[in-house]
C-alpha positions as YAML, in Angstrom:
chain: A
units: angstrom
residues:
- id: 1
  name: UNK
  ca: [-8.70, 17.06, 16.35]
- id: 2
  name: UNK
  ca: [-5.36, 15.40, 14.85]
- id: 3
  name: UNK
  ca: [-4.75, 13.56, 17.73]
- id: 4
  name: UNK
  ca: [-8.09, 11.65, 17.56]
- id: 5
  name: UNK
  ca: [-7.51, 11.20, 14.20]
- id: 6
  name: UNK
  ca: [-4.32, 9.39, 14.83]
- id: 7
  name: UNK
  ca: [-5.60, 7.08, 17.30]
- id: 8
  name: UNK
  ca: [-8.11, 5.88, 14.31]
- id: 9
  name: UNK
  ca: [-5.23, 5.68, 12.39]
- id: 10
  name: UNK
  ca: [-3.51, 3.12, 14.83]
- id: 11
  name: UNK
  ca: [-6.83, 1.46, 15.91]
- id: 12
  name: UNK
  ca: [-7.95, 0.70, 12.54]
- id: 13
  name: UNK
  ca: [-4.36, -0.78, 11.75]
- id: 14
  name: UNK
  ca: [-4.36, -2.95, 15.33]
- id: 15
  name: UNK
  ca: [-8.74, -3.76, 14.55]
- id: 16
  name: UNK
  ca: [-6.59, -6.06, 11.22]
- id: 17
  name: UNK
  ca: [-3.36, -7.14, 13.09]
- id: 18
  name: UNK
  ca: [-4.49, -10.45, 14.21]
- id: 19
  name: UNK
  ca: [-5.93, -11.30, 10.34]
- id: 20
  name: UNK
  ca: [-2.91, -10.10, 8.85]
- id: 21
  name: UNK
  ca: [-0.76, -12.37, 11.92]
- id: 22
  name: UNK
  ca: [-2.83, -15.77, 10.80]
- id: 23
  name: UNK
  ca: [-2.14, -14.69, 6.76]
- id: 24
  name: UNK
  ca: [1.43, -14.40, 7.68]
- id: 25
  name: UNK
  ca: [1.88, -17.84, 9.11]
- id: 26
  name: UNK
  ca: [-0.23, -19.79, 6.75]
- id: 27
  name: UNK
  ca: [2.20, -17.89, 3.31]
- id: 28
  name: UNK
  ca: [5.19, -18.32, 5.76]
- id: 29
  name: UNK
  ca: [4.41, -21.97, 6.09]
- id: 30
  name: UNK
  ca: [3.83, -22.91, 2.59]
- id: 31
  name: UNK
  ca: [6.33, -20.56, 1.11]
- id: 32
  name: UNK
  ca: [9.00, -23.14, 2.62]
- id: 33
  name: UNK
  ca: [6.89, -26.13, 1.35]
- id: 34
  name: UNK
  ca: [7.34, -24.28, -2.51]
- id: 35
  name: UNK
  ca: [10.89, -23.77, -2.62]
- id: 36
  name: UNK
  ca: [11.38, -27.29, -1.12]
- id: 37
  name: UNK
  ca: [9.38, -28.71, -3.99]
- id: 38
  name: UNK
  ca: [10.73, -26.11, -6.84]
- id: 39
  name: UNK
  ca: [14.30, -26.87, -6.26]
- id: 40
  name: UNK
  ca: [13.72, -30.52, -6.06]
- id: 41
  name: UNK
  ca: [11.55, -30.37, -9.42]
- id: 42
  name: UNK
  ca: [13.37, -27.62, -10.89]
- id: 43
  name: UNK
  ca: [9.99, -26.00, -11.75]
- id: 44
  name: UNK
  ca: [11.09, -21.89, -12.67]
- id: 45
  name: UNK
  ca: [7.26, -21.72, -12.00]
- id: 46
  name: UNK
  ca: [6.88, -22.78, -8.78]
- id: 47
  name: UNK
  ca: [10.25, -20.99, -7.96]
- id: 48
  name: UNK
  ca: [8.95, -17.76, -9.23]
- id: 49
  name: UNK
  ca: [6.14, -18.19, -7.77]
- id: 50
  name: UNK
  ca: [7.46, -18.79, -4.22]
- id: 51
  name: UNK
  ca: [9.84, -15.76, -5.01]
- id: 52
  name: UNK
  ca: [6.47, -14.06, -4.87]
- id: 53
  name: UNK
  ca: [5.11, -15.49, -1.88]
- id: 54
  name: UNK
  ca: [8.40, -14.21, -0.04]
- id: 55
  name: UNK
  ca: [7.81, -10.72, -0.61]
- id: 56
  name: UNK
  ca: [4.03, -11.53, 0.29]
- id: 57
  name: UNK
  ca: [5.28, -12.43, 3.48]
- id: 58
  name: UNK
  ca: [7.98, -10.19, 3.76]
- id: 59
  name: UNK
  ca: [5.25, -6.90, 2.76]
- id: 60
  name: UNK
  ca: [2.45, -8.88, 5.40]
- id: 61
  name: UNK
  ca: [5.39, -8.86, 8.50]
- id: 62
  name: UNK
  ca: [6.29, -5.33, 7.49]
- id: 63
  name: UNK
  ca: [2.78, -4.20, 7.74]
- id: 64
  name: UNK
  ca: [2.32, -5.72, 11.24]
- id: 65
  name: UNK
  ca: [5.69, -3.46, 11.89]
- id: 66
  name: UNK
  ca: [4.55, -0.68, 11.17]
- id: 67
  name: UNK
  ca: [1.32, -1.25, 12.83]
- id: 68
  name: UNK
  ca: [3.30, -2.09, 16.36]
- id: 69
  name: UNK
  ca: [5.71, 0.88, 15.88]
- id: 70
  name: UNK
  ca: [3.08, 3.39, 15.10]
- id: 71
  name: UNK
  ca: [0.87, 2.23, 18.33]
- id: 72
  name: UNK
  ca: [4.24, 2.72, 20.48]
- id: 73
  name: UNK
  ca: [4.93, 5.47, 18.99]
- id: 74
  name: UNK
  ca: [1.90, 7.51, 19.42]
- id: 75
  name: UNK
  ca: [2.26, 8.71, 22.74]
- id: 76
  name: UNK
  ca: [5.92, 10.00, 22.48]
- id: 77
  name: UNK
  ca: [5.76, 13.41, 23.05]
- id: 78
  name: UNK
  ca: [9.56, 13.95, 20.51]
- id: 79
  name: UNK
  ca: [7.19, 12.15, 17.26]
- id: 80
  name: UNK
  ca: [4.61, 14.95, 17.17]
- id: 81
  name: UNK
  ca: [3.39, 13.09, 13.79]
- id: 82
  name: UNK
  ca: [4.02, 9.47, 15.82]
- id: 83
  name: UNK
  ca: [5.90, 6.85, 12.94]
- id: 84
  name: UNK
  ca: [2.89, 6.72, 10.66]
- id: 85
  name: UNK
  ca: [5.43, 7.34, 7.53]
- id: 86
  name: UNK
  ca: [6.82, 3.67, 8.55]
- id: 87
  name: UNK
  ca: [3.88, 1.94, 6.77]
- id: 88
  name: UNK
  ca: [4.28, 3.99, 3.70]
- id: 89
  name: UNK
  ca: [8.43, 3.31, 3.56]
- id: 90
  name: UNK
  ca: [7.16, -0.46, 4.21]
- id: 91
  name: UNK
  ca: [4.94, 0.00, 1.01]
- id: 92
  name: UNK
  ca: [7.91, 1.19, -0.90]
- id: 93
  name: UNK
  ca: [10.36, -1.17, 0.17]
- id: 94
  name: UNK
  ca: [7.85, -3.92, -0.52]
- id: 95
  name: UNK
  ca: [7.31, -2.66, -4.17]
- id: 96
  name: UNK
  ca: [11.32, -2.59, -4.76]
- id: 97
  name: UNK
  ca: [11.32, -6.15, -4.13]
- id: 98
  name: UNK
  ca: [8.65, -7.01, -6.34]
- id: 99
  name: UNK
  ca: [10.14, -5.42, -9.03]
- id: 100
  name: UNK
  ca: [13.50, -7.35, -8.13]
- id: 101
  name: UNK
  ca: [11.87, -10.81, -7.81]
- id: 102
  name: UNK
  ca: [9.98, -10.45, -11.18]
- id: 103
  name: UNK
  ca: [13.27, -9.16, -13.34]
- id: 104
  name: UNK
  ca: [15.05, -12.30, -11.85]
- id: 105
  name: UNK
  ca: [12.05, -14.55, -13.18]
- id: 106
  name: UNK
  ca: [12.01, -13.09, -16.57]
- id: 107
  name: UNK
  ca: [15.93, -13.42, -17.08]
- id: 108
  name: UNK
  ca: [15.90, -17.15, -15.78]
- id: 109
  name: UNK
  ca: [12.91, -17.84, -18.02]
- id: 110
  name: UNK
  ca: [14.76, -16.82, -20.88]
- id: 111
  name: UNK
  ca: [17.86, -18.53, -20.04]
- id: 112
  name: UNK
  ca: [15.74, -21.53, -19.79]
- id: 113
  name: UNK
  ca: [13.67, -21.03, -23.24]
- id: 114
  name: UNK
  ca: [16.51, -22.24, -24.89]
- id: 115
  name: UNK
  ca: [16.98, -25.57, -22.89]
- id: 116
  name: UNK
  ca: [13.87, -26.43, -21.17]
- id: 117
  name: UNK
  ca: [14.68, -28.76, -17.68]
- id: 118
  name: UNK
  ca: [12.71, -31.60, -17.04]
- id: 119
  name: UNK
  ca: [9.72, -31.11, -14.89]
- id: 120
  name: UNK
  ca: [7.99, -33.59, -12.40]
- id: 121
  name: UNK
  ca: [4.67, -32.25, -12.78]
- id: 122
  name: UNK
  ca: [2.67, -34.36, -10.15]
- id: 123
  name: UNK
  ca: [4.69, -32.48, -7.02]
- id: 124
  name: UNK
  ca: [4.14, -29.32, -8.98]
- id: 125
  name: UNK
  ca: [0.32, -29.82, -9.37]
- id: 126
  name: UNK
  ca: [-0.51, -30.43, -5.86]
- id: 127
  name: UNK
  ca: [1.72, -27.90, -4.33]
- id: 128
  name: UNK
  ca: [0.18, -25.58, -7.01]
- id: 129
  name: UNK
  ca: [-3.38, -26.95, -5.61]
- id: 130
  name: UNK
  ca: [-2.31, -26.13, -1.71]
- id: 131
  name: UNK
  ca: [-0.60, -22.96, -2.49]
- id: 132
  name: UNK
  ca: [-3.86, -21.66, -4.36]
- id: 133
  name: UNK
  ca: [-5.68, -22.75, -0.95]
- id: 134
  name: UNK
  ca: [-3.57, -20.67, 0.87]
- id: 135
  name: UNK
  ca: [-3.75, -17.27, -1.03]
- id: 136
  name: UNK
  ca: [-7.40, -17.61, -1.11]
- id: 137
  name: UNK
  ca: [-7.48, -17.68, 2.52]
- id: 138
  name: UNK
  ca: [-5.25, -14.52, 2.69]
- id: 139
  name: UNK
  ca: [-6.85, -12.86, 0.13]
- id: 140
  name: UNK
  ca: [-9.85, -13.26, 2.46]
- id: 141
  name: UNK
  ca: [-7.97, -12.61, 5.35]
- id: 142
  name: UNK
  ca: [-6.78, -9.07, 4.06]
- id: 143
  name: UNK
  ca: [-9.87, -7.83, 1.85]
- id: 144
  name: UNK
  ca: [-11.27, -5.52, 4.27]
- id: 145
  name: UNK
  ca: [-7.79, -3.90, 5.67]
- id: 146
  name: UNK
  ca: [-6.83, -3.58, 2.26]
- id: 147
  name: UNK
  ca: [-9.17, -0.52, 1.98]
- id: 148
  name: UNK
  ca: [-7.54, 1.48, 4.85]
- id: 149
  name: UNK
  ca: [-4.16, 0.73, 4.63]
- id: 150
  name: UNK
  ca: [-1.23, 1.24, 1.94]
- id: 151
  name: UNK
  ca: [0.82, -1.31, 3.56]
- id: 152
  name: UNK
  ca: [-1.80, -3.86, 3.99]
- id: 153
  name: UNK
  ca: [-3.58, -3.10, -0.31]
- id: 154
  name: UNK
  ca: [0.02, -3.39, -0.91]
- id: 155
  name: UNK
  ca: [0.29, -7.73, 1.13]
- id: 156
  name: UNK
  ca: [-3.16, -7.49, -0.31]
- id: 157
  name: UNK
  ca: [-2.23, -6.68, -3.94]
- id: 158
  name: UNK
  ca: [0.54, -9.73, -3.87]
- id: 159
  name: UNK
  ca: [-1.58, -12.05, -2.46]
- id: 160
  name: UNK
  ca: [-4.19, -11.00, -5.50]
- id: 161
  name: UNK
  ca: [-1.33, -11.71, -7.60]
- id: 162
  name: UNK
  ca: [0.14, -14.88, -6.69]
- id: 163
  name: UNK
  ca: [-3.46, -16.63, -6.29]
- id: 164
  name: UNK
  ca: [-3.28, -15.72, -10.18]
- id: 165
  name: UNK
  ca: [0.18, -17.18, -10.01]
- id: 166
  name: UNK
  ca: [-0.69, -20.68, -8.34]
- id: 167
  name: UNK
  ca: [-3.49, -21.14, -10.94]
- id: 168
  name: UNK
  ca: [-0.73, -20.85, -13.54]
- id: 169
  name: UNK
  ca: [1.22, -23.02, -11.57]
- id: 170
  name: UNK
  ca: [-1.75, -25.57, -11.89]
- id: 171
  name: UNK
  ca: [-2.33, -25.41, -15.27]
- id: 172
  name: UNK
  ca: [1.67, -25.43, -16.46]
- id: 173
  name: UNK
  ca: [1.81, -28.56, -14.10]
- id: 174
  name: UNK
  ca: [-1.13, -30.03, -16.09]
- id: 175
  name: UNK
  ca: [0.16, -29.21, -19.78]
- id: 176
  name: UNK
  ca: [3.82, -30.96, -18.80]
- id: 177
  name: UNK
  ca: [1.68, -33.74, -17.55]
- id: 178
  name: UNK
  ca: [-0.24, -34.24, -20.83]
- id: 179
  name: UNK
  ca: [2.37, -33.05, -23.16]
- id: 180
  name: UNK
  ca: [5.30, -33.45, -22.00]
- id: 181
  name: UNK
  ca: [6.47, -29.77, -23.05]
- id: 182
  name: UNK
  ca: [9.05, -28.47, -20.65]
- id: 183
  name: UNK
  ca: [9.18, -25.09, -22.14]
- id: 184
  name: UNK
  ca: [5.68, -24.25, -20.90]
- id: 185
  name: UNK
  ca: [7.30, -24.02, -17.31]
- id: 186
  name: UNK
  ca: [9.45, -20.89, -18.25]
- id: 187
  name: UNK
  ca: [6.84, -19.34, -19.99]
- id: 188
  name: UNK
  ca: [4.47, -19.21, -17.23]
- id: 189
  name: UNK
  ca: [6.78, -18.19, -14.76]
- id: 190
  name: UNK
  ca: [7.85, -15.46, -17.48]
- id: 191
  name: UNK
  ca: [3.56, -14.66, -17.48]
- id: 192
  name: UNK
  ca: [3.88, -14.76, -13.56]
- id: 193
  name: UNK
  ca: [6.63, -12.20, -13.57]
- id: 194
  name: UNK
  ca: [5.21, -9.85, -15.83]
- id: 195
  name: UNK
  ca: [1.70, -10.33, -14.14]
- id: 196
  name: UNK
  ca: [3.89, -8.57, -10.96]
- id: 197
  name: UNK
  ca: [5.50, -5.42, -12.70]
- id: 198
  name: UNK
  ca: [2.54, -3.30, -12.78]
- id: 199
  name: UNK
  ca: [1.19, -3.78, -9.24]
- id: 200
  name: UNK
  ca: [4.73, -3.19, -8.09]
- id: 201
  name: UNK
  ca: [4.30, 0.10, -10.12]
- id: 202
  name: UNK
  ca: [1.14, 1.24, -8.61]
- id: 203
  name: UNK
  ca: [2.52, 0.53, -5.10]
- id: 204
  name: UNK
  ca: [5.63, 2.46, -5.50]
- id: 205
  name: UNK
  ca: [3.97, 5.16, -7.38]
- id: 206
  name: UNK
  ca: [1.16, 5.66, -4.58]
- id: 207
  name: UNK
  ca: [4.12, 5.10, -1.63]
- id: 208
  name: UNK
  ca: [6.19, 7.80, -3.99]
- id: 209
  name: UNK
  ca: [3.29, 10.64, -3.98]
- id: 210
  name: UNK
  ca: [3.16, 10.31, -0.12]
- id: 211
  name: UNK
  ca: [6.74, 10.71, 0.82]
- id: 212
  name: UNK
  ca: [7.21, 13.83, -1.43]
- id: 213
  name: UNK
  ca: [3.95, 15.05, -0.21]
- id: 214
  name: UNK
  ca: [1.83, 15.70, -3.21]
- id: 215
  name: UNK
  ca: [-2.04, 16.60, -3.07]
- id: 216
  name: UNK
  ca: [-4.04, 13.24, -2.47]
- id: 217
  name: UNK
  ca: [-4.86, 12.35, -5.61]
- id: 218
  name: UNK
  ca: [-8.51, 13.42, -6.85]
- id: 219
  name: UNK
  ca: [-8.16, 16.45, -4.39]
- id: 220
  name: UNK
  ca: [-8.91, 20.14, -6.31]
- id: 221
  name: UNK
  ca: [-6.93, 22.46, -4.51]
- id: 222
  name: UNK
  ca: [-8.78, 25.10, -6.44]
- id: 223
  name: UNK
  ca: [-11.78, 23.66, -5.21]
- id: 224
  name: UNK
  ca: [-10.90, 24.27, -1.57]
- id: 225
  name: UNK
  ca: [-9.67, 27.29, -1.85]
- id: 226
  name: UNK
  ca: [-12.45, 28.48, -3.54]
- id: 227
  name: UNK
  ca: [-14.94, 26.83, -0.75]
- id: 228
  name: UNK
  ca: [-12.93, 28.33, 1.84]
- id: 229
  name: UNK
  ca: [-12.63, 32.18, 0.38]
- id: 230
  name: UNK
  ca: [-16.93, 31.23, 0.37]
- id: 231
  name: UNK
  ca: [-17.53, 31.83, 4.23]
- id: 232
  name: UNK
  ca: [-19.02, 34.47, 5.46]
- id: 233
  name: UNK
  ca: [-16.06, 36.94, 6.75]
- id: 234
  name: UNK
  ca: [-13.31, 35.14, 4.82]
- id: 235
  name: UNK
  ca: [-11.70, 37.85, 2.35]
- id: 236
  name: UNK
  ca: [-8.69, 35.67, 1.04]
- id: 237
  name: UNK
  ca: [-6.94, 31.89, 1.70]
- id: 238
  name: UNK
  ca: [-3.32, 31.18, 1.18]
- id: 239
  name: UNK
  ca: [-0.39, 28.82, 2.13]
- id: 240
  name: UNK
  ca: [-2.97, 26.12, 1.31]
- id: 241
  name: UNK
  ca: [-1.21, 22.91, 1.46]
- id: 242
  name: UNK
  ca: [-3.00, 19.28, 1.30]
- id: 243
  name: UNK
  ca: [-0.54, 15.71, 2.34]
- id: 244
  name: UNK
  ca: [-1.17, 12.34, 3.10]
- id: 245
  name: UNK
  ca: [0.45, 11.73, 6.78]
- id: 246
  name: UNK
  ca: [-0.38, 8.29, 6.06]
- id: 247
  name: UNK
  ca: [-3.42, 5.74, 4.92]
- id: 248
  name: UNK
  ca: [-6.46, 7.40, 5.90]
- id: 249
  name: UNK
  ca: [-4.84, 10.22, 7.17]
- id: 250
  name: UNK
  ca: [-4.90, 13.15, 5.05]
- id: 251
  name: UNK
  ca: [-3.82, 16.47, 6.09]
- id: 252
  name: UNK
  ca: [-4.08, 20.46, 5.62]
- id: 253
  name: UNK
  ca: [-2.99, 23.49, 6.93]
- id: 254
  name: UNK
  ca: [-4.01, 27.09, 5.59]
- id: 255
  name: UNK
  ca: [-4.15, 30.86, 6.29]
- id: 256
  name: UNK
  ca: [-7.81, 32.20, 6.44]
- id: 257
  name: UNK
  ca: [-7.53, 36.12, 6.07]
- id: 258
  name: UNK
  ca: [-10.70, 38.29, 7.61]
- id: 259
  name: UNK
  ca: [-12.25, 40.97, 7.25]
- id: 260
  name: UNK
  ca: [-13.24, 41.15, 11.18]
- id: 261
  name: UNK
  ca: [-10.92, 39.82, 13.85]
- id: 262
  name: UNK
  ca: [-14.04, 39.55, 15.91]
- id: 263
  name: UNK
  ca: [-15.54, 37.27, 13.20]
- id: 264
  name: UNK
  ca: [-12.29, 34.60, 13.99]
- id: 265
  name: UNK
  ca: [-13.80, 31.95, 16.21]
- id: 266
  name: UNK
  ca: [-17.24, 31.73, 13.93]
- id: 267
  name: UNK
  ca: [-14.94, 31.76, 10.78]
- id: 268
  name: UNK
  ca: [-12.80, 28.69, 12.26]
- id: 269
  name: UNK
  ca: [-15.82, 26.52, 13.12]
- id: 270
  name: UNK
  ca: [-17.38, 26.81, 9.46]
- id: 271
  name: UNK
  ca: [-14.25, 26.31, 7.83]
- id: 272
  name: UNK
  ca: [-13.66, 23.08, 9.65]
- id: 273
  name: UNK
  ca: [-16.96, 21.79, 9.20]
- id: 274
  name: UNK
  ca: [-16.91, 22.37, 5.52]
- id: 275
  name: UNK
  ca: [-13.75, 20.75, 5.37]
- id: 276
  name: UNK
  ca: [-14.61, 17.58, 7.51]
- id: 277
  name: UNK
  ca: [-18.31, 17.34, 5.24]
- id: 278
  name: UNK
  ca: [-17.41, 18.45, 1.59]
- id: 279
  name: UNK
  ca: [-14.04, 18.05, 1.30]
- id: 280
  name: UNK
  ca: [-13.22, 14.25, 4.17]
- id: 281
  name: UNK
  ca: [-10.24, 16.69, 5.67]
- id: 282
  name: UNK
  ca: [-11.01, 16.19, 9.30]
- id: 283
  name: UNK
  ca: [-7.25, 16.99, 10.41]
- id: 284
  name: UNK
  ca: [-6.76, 20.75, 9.39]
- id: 285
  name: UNK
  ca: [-4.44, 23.60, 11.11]
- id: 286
  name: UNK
  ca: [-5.96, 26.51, 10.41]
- id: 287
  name: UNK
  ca: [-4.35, 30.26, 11.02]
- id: 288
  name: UNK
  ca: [-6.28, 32.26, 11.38]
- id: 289
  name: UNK
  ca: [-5.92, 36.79, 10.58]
- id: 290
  name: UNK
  ca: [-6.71, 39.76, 9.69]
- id: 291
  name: UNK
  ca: [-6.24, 41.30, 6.69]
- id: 292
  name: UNK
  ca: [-3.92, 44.11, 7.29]
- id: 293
  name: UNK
  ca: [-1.38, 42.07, 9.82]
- id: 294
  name: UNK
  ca: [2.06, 42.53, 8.60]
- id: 295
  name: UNK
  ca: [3.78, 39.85, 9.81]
- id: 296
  name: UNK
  ca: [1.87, 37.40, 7.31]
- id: 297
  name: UNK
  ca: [2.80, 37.00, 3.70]
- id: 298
  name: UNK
  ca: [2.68, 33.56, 1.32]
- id: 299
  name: UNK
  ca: [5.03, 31.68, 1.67]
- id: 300
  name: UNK
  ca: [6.67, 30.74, -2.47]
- id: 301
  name: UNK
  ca: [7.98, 27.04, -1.62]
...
């Protein structure tokens, strides 16, 4: 049953590999177009705003990593779980440098607050134009993977963020044209970098709960248990644990005591269909005993 299970896993992750290949080259491409144009205007904006567009495609090419290594890795008989964790420690790593990209934009935009450069706003505006283009293409691009995978919600989330990011591009671009106020540039690549910090959060939080294992969140363990003890035949559950292996793929393992060893086999069918139906945990080890055997006792960690 697990091993199906992880074939979905890598199937559904190859089904949005090619979308997630053509949103990597189109951010790639303009991402060198923005610093180009930043540097050369000196626009903290547009900077900060590429600095985003890096990790974007820095999260997108570690997403199509993980996707390759977990196909390879499937089959090897030593990975018994394959490398589904990659994708999560890709999530992580790519909410790290979000939070490091958006702490250097808020300390240059208050360095600059106090001496505001001189921006060219034309260049700015239509790069700010094309780069919006772009992350509404990705954000099209990754909508639908974004629902089954971490790794991609997490490309996903950035590229939600920086179209926010080129519209504030835009408009900074057209207030220095009309105005002629340079200190609008800091201040909405201070906005930009704040506009970051809590999807970095909720990245790294949900990447977090994985690696140490928690309960998927929303899941009543009491509720489970509870189910399980229901079944005809079933006097008592424990070692009930319940993990995410990785997107899509939660997982749980528990010790069904009977009152009938004869009762076993029809006790292990209902529990896994009430599992798979009430409860979406379609990859469960159950163990399966009677009540008396003395070689089974709860485990305390």
């Amino acid at each position: 049953m697990g091993h199906d299970h992880g074939h979905v896993t890598v199937r559904a992750g190859a089904r949005h590999a090619r979308r997630l290949w053509i949103a990597f080259a189109l951010i790639t491409g303009f991402l060198v177009v923005q610093v180009v144009v930043g540097l050369a205007t000196d626009s903290l904006a547009l900077l900060s705003d590429a600095g985003h567009m890096a990790t974007d495609a820095l999260g997108i090419g570690m997403a199509l990593a993980a996707i390759t290594a977990a196909d390879r890795a499937s089959h090897a008989a030593h990975r018994t779980f394959g490398l589904y964790r990659l994708e999560i420690l890709a999530a992580l790593a790519n909410a790290v440098l979000l939070f490091a990209v958006a702490g250097w934009v808020l300390v240059e935009a208050a360095r600059r607050l106090d001496d505001p450069p001189e921006i060219a706003s034309l260049p700015v505006l239509v790069v700010g134009l094309i780069g919006l283009a772009v992350n509404v293409t990705a954000f099209l691009l990754l909508r639908a993977g974004a629902a089954e995978s971490l790794n991609v919600r997490g490309a996903y989330y950035e590229v939600v963020a920086d179209t926010l990011g080129s519209i504030g591009v835009i408009a900074a671009a057209i207030v220095i044209a009309v105005t002629g106020s340079g200190w609008v540039d800091p201040v909405v690549g201070a906005a930009i970098g704040l506009f970051i910090l809590p999807r970095a959060w909720r990245l790294g939080r949900d990447a977090i709960r994985v690696l140490v294992q928690a309960a998927p969140a929303g899941t009543d363990l009491d509720a489970i248990s509870d189910a399980l003890s229901g079944i005809d035949g079933v006097s008592g559950v424990h070692d009930l644990h319940v993990w995410t292996l990785t997107s899509e793929m939660d997982v749980l393992t528990a010790h069904l005591t009977v009152d009938d060893e004869t009762k076993s086999r029809a006790v292990l069918g209902r529990a896994r269909l009430l599992l798979a139906e009430r409860f979406h945990l379609s990859h469960a080890t159950l163990q399966v005993e009677s009540g008396d055997d003395p070689d089974c006792r709860e485990m305390t960690w």
